[in-house]
Phi, psi and omega in degrees: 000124179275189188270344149335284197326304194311295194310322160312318180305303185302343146310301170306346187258313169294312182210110186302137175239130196295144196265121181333143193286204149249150201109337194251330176354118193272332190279152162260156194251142176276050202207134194044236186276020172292315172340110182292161165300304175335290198283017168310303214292354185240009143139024206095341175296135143329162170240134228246139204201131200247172148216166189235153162317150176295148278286292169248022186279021172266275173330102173216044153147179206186126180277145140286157206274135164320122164313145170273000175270127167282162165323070142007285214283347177272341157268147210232143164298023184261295173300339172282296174300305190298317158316326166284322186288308178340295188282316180327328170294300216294321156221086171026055150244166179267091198315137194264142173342302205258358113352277169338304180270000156286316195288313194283333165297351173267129177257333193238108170242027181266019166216170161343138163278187135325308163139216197207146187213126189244013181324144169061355177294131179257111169244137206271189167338280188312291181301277167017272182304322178306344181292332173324316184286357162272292183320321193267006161245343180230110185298172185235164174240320172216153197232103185263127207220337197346117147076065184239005163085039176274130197242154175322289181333302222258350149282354136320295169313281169347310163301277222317302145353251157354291214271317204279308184293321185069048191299286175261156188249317178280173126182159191217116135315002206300171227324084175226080192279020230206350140280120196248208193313326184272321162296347179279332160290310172307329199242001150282330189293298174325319195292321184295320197246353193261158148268348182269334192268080183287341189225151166210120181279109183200047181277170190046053189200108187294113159266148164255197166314306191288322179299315162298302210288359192281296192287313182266019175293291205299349156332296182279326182296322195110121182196164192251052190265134171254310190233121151258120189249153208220326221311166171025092189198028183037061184293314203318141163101208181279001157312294150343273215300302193290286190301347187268337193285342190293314200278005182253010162208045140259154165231022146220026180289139210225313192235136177218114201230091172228084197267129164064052172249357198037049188266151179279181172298331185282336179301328177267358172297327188282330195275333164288337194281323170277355167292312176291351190246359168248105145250021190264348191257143208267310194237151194239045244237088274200006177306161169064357158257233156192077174305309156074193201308322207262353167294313193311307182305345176277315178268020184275316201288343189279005195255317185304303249228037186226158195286164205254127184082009198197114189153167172314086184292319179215146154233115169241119175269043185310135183013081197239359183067048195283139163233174180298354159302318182280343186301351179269313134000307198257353182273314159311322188286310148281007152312281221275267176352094151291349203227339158329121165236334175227126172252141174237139196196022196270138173081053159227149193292038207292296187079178191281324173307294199332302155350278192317298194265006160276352191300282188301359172275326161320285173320331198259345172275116182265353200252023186237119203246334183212141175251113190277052208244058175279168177014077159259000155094005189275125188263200198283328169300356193232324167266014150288330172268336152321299146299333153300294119047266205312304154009279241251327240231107161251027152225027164262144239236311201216137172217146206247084157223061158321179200355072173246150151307040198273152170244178163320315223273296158354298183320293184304255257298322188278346169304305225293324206246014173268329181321294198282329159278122181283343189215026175277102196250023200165105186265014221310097167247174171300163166259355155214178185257148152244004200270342177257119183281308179318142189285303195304318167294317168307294178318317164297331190298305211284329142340287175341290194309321189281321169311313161312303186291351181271358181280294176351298181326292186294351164278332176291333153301328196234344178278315189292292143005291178301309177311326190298315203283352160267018170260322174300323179294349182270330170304309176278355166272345146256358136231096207271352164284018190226056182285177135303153152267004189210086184280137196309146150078015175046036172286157168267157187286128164235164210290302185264349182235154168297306150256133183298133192320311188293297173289149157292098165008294170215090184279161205242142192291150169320184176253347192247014173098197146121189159321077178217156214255132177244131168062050146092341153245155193268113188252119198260124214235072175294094217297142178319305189313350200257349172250130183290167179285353145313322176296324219275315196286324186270000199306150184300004191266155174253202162320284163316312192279327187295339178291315215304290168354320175169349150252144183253181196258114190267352173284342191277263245295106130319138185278135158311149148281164173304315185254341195251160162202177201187114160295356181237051190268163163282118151104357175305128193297017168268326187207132173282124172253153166299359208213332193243163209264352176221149188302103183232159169309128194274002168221052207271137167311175188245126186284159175295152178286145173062032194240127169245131178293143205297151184316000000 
């Protein structure tokens, strides 16, 4: 169809239009003595020539595009399957097995499902296209594709999908090296255009030049991606440089993880630089390269210059070959810094110096709720500045110093200074020593260690306590005619104020112990120093339980791997949480169902 031609139809489907007499015809015809001279001159060709109605009358009116979704609520995992296995015949693949037993195992497809995982399936073309008949019938929450043999064609085909359907809100790609440049456009068009799709997994997968510049057109253009996974995907060099300039006018990118890029200091000169102009991104997550003092200082200056209340929350430099030099960098930087909440600093070269000169930037920084320093090389003088810190510091949640050189002498300090703190709930130490030759000195250790865990307890205890009474005060602040006669933690009720003056809202038990009322009974909350070491040995916490609480296992903790990394691995260096017995991101992706996360 030529282009005359396209253009009438479209016309005819809008509005009729009369059809020219003879004689009025505007096209010329290429046929005997009709030939313009022009088109003598130009070899025998014609000149091709369209017209449209006069001014507006090609338009007279305009629709919304049809769903691409059918009634949902109508379909059944009878019908889903039997439609997959239908095109699978059709085109003479073999439908894959764990596809199947997913779909059957699903009852309800009138919302999201959990999700659908094609991990290690190697699918050509064909298999591809046939997911279409899932796709056009069933949403996703998360879509796993991993190390699934994807090559430009059939991850075309896939965007291509994706993108039309609004299939998944996750999804991952993760070790598919063998997508180059055209896949990488389908899945910038996708990034632009799908609206349902917030997270992307696209770790183990070598970019080139073209291929980034590809990924960060839709970055910068605007996509509603939340979450970015990056790791080991041969960022270093201008690689770097193209993604960070993309990212300093995104404004919804939250999370970014390009762990095991082997990037250097000049890699961290473009990340700093995109720190000062991005404040919209929470988390950072840079482990496993080698940024080293002077990669830090770059990225210390982009943390200065970002707005107050607005700005970087969590950074982890996990080994990255930080020595106590850059800690005088990052110690300028939590002067100034409001909103860094979580630091990770595990595997570095910190040492009792580093320590020493971050202890007073801590102090005067109120905003860092959970601190990271494994196998840092820290002795008993560095967890003695630690316990000055700790003292001092009544809002930090959580702190980590596994594989360290601790002794007794250490121990006691941080027992002595967790007695006085309230709201420190997970404590992480080895649970034994190697370091003390003596059987007596082990035993204190081992004391220690359980003390530890009962402060843990009891903060965790008063922290759960605090939380009750502001969920009650919020309750009586939206329905203040429904008061309580007895409000949680027993303050008295006054006419005009929600809690009485004479008490404190959320008072914290004496330091020496005793009597104070929780949850409306008096719970005699009996300080550790007070228990003899006999008491201490039958205590009900065990090994195990006593970790869970607030020491860790120094046999539990892994090191990331090199090539694969997960912020919500156990024991991971990206974010300490307060409540679970293993370390997780305070901004973690929603991992695939029945899926365990990475080392």
């Amino acid at each position: 169809m030529d282009l005359a031609t396209a253009g009438n139809n479209i016309i005819c489907e809008t509005i009729p239009v009369p059809v020219p007499q003879t004689g009025e015809t505007k096209m010329e015809e290429n046929t005997g003595d009709n030939i313009s001279s022009e088109a003598k001159e130009t070899g025998g060709k014609r000149k091709k020539t369209v017209t449209f109605p006069e001014a507006d009358a090609i338009v007279s009116g305009y629709s919304h595009p049809r769903s691409a979704w059918p009634a949902s609520e109508c379909t059944s995992a009878a019908e889903v399957t039997a439609a997959y296995k239908s095109v699978c015949e059709e085109w003479k693949v073999k439908p894959v097995a764990k596809v199947v037993a997913q779909l059957e195992h699903t009852s309800d497809f009138s919302k999201r499902i959990p999700g659908l995982s094609l991990k290690g399936e190697k699918l050509d073309v064909k298999s591809v296209e046939a997911l279409e008949e899932i796709f056009r019938r069933v949403r996703l929450n998360y879509l796993e594709m991993d190390n699934s043999g994807l090559e430009d064609e059939n991850a075309i085909a896939l965007f291509e999908m994706l993108e039309f359907y609004e299939t998944t809100i996750k999804l991952n790609i993760a070790s598919n090296p063998r997508m180059f440049a055209r896949s990488w456009l389908a899945c910038s068009n996708m990034l632009r255009k799908c609206h349902c799709l917030d997270s992307l997994d696209a770790r183990n997968n070598p970019l080139s030049e073209q291929a980034t510049t590809l990924l960060s057109r839709a970055l910068k253009l605007g996509s509603n991606l939340q979450i970015l996974h990056l790791e080991n995907c041969n960022l270093s060099g201008r690689n770097i440089l193209i993604l960070m300039a993309a990212l300093k006018n995104n404004f919804t990118l939250a999370e970014l993880y390009l762990a095991d890029n082997r990037l250097i200091p000049s890699d961290a000169l473009h990340i700093g630089n995109m720190l000062r102009c991005n404040t919209k991104l929470i988390l950072l997550d840079l482990r496993n390269n080698h940024i080293q003092d002077v990669g830090l200082y770059h990225v210390s200056e982009g943390l200065k210059e970002q707005c107050f209340g607005h700005g970087l929350a969590t950074l982890v430099l996990w080994n990255n070959l930080v020595t106590h030099i850059g800690m005088a960098h990052l110690a300028e930087t939590l002067e100034v810094n409001a909103t860094l909440e979580t630091l990770n600093l595990g595997h570095n070269n910190i040492g009792n110096e580093g320590v020493l000169i971050l202890k007073m930037s801590l102090l005067r920084n109120m905003n860092i709720l959970r601190l990271g320093l494994v196998a840092t090389k820290i002795t008993d003088l560095g967890a003695i500045a630690i316990a000055e810190y700790l003292a001092d510091n009544n809002k930090v949640v959580r702190i980590d110093l596994r594989e360290n050189c601790l002794k007794v002498a250490g121990l006691m300090a941080l027992s002595l200074a967790h007695k006085y703190n309230y709201s420190l709930t997970r404590l992480d130490v080895d649970r034994t020593t190697r370091r003390e030759s003596l059987a007596g000195y082990r035993d204190m250790y081992e004391s220690l260690y359980k003390q530890i865990g009962l402060y843990c307890r009891r903060n965790t205890e008063i922290v759960s306590e605090q939380e009750a009474r502001r969920k009650a005060a919020d309750q009586m602040r939206l329905d203040p005619g429904n008061l309580p006669l007895h409000p949680v933690g027993g303050p008295t009720l006054l006419a005009n104020n929600l809690v009485s003056p004479t008490s404190p809202e959320f008072p914290l038990p004496p330091p020496g112990g005793g009597l104070y009322p929780i949850g409306g009974v008096n719970l005699e909350l009996t300080s550790p120093s007070g228990v003899d070491e006999a008491s201490v040995q039958q205590s009900p916490l065990g090994a195990s339980e006593s970790n869970n609480l607030g020491s860790g296992d120094s046999s539990t903790a892994v090191e990331p791997s090199s090539t694969t990394s997960s912020s919500n691995s156990s024991d991971s260096p990206t974010c300490l949480d307060s409540t679970n017995s293993d370390p997780i991101p305070t901004h973690s992706p929603v991992l695939p169902p029945n899926s365990t996360p990475d080392p």
